[in-house]
C-alpha positions as CSV (number, residue, x, y, z in Angstrom):
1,X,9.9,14.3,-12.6
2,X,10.5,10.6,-11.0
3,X,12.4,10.5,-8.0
4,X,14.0,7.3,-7.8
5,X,13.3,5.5,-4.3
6,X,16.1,3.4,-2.3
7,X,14.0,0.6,-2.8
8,X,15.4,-2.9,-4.1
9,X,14.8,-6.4,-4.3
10,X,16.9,-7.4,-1.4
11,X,13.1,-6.2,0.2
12,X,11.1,-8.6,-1.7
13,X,10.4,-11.9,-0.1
14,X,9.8,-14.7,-2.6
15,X,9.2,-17.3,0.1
16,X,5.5,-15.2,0.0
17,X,4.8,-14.9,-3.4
18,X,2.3,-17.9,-3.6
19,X,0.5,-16.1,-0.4
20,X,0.5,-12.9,-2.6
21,X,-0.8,-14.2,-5.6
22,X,-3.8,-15.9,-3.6
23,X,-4.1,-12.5,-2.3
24,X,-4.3,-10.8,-5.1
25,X,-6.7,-13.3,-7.1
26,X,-8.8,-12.4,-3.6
27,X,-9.0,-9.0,-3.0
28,X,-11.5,-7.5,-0.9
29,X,-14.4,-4.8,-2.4
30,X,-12.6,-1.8,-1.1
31,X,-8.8,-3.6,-2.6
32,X,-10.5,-4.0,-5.9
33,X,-12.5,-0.2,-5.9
34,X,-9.2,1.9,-5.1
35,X,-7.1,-0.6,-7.4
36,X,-9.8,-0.4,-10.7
37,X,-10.6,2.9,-10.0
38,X,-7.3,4.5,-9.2
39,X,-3.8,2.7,-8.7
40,X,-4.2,0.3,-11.6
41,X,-4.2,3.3,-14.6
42,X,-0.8,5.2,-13.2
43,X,-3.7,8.0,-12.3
44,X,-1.2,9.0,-9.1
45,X,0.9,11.0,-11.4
46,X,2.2,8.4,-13.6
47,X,3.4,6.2,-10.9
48,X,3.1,2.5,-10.9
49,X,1.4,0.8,-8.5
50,X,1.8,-3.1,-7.5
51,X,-0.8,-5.1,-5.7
52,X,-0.5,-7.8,-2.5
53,X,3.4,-7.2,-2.4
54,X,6.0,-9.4,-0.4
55,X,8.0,-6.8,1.1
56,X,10.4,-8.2,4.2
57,X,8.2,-10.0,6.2
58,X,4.7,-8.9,4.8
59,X,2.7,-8.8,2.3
60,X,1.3,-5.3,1.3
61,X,-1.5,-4.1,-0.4
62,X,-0.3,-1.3,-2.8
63,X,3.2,-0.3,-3.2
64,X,5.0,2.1,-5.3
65,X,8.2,0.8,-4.9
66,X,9.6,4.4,-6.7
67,X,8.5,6.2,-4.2
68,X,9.0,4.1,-1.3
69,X,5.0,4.5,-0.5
70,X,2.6,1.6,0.8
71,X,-1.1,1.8,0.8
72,X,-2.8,-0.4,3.5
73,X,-6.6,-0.7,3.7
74,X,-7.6,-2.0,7.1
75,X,-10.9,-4.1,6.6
76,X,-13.2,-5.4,10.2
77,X,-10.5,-7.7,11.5
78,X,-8.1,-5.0,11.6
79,X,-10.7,-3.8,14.6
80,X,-9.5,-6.6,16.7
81,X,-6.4,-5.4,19.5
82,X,-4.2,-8.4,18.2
83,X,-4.6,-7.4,14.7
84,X,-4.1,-3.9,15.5
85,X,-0.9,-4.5,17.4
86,X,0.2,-6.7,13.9
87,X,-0.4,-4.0,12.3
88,X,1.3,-1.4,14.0
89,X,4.6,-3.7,14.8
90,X,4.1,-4.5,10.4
91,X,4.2,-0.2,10.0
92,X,7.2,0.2,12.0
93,X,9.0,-2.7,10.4
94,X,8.1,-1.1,6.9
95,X,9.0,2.4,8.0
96,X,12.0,1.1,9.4
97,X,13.6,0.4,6.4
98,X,12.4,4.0,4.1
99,X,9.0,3.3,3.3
100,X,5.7,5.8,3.7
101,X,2.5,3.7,5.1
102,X,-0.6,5.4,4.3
103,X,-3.6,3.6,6.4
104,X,-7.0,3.7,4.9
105,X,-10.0,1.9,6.5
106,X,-12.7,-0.1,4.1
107,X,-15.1,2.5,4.4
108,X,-13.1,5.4,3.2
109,X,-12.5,3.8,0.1
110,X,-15.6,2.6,-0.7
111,X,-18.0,5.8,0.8
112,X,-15.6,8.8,0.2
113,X,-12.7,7.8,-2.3
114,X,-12.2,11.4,-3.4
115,X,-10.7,12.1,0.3
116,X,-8.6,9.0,0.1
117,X,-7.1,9.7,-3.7
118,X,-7.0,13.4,-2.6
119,X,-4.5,12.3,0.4
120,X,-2.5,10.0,-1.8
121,X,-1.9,12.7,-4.3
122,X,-0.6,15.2,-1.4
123,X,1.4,12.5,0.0
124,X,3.0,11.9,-3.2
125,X,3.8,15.7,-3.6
126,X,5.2,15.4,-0.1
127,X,7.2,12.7,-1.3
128,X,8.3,14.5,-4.3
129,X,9.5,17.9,-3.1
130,X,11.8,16.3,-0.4
């Protein structure tokens, strides 16, 4: 059973959609393993995923906007204290207005996907028995 999210348009910023499509014609290795491998074929329970998103102010790298759920994957620049702070104001921001981030870094997905797809399925339950 689909629970159906607060999530609307009046979140998506169209002054970012030619950002997102670059973005998504240049994903990085570990965008492109989780999205082929996983979030592309509705494996997460049926659920469709999007890719390099504009949401508010941002652009995200998964979202399933039904479940109010973003998937971030944090790459070697998100190592750097000013990208980190970005990155943790962008989180509140997005959880400000309903939405789950789930943070994964570069290596999870591409040395131990099962973990990562294994906490996206019990975040989803989570999600789903509120």
């Amino acid at each position: 059973m689909k629970k159906s999210g607060k999530y609307n348009n009046y979140h998506y910023n169209p002054k970012l959609k030619d950002k997102a499509r670059y973005l998504r014609k240049h994903m990085t290795k570990a965008e492109i393993y989780l999205w082929k491998l996983v979030l592309s074929k509705k494996n997460m329970f049926g659920y469709r995923f999007n890719r390099q998103r504009p949401v508010w102010n941002y652009i995200v790298d998964f979202i399933c906007k039904e479940l109010m759920l973003i998937i971030e994957i944090d790459g070697y620049t998100h190592k750097f204290e000013d990208i980190v702070i970005k990155d943790e104001k962008k989180q509140k921001d997005l959880e400000s207005i309903g939405f789950k981030v789930l943070r994964y870094k570069d290596e999870d997905i591409l040395e131990n996907i099962h973990n990562v797809v294994t906490d996206i399925e019990k975040t989803i339950k989570e999600i789903l028995n509120k």
